[in-house]
C-alpha positions in Angstrom: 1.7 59.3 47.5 4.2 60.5 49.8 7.8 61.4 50.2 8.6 59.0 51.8 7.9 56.6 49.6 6.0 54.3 51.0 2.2 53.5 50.3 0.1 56.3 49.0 -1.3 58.5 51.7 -3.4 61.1 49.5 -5.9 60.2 46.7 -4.2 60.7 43.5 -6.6 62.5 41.3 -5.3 62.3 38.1 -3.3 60.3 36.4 -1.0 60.4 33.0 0.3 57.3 31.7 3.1 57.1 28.7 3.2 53.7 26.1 6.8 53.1 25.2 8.6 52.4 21.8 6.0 50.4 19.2 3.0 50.9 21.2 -0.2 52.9 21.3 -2.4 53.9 24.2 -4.7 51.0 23.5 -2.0 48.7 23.4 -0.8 46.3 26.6 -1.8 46.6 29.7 -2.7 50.4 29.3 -6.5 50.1 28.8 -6.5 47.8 31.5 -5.2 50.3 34.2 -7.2 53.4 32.5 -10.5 52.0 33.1 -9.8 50.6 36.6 -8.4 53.7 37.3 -11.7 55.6 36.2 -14.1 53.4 37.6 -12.4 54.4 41.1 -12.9 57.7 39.7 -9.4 58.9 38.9 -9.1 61.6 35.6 -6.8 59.7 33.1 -4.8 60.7 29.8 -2.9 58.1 27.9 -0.8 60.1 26.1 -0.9 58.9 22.2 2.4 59.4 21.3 3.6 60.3 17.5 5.4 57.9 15.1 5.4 55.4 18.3 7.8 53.3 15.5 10.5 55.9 14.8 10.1 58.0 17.9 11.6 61.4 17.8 12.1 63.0 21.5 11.1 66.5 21.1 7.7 65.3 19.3 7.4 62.8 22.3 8.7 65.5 24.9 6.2 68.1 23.3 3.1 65.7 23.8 4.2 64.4 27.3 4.5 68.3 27.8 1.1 69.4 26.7 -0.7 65.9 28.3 1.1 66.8 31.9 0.8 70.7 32.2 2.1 71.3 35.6 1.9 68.3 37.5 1.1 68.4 41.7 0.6 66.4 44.9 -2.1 64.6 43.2 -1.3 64.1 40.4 1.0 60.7 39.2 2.4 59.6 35.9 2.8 56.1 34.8 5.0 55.1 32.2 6.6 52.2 30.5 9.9 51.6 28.2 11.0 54.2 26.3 8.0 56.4 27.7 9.8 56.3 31.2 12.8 58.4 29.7 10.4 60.7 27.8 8.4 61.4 31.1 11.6 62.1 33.2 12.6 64.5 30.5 9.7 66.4 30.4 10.0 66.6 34.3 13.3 68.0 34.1 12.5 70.5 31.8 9.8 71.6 34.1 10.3 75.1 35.6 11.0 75.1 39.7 9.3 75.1 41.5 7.1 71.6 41.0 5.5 68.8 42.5 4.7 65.6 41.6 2.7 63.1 43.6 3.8 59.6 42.2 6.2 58.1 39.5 5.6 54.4 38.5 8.1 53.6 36.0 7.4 50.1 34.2 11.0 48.5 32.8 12.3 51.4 33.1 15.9 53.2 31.7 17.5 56.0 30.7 20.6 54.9 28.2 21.2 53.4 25.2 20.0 49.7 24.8 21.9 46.7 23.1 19.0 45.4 21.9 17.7 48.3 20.2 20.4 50.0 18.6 17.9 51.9 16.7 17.4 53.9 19.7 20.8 54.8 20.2 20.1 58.8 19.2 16.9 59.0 21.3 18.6 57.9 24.4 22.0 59.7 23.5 21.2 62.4 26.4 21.1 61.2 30.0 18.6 62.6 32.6 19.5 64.4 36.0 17.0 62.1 37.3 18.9 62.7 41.1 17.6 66.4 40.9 14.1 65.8 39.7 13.5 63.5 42.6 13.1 65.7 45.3 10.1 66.7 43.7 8.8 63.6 43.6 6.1 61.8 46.2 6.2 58.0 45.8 8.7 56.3 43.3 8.6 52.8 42.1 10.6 51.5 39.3 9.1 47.9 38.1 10.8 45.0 36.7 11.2 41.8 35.4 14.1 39.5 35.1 13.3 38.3 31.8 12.9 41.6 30.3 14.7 40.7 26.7 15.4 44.8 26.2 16.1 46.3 29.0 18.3 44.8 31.2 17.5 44.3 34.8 20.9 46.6 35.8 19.1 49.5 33.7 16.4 49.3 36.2 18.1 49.1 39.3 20.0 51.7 38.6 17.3 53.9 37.8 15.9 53.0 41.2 19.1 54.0 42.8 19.6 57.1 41.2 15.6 58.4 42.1 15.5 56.6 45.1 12.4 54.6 44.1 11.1 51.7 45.5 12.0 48.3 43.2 9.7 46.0 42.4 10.4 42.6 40.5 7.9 40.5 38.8 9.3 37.5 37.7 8.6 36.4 34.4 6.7 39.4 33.2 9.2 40.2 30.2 9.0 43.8 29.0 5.4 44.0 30.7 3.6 43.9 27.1 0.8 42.0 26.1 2.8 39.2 23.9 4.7 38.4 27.3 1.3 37.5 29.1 0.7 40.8 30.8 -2.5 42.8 30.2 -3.2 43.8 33.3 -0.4 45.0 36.3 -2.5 44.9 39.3 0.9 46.3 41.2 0.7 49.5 39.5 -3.3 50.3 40.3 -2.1 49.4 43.7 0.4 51.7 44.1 -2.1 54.5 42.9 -4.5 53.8 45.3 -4.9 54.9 49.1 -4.5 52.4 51.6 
């Protein structure tokens, strides 16, 4: 993917993806996008996240951590809900200087949520998301306008702030299986060359 975030312009080679709040890695649309992703020959790690029902961000952060390692030009992580903040946090963290190919970030947010109070402490911390993007090839933020947890604005200003590309599926909920949506044809698109 490249910087200037248009269509990818280098085979991504491998490829970490990040479930959200109440999920698993062989939940959604995840296994969906891991095996078209292999079968075009792409390494893959869905990162199984621990206690995915009462997260706790340095366990997440730890195990986004250890899955990623140091990320580069070809490398791209996918991530949905609550796995988007985890993922920019972990970049953040990451000792300068890095690179990282693509970011697709799937109803994606980084504060506190009305409806998911519970959540409140995770997403207590804000991310310098404006700093980490430099390092950052291709950026897409994905969204719906039904999404009944994170509110459209929470996305588009998460696309502002990285300068990402926005993309809107009507419809499509909070992209999760009980909304209709077990595969997302948009994001193995974005991963691909041209």
């Amino acid at each position: 993917m490249n910087a200037s975030n248009d269509r990818p312009t280098r085979l991504v080679q491998r490829v970490v993806i990040i479930h959200g709040y109440e999920a698993a890695p062989d939940a959604n649309w995840f296994p969906w996008l891991q095996g078209a992703l292999e079968a075009e020959g792409i390494g893959v790690t869905v990162v199984p996240l621990p206690a995915p029902d009462a997260p706790k961000a340095a366990a997440w952060e730890n195990a986004v951590s250890a899955a990623l390692g140091v990320p580069d030009e070809r490398t791209a992580i996918v991530a949905h809900s609550l796995g988007v903040v985890t993922a920019l946090r972990v970049l953040a963290a990451l000792p300068e200087p890095w690179e990282l190919g693509g970011l697709v970030l799937v109803a994606g947010f980084t504060g506190p949520l009305d409806a998911l109070p519970e959540l409140d402490g995770y997403l207590a911390t804000d991310v310098d998301v404006e700093r980490i993007a430099r390092n950052i090839g291709g950026r897409t933020v994905i969204r719906s306008e039904t999404d009944p947890f994170v509110p459209p604005a929470a996305s588009d200003d998460l696309a502002r702030r990285l300068g990402a590309q926005l993309q809107v599926h009507p419809g499509a909920g909070h992209f999760m299986a009980e909304d209709g949506v077990a595969t997302l044809p948009a994001v193995l698109d974005l991963l691909r060359l041209p």
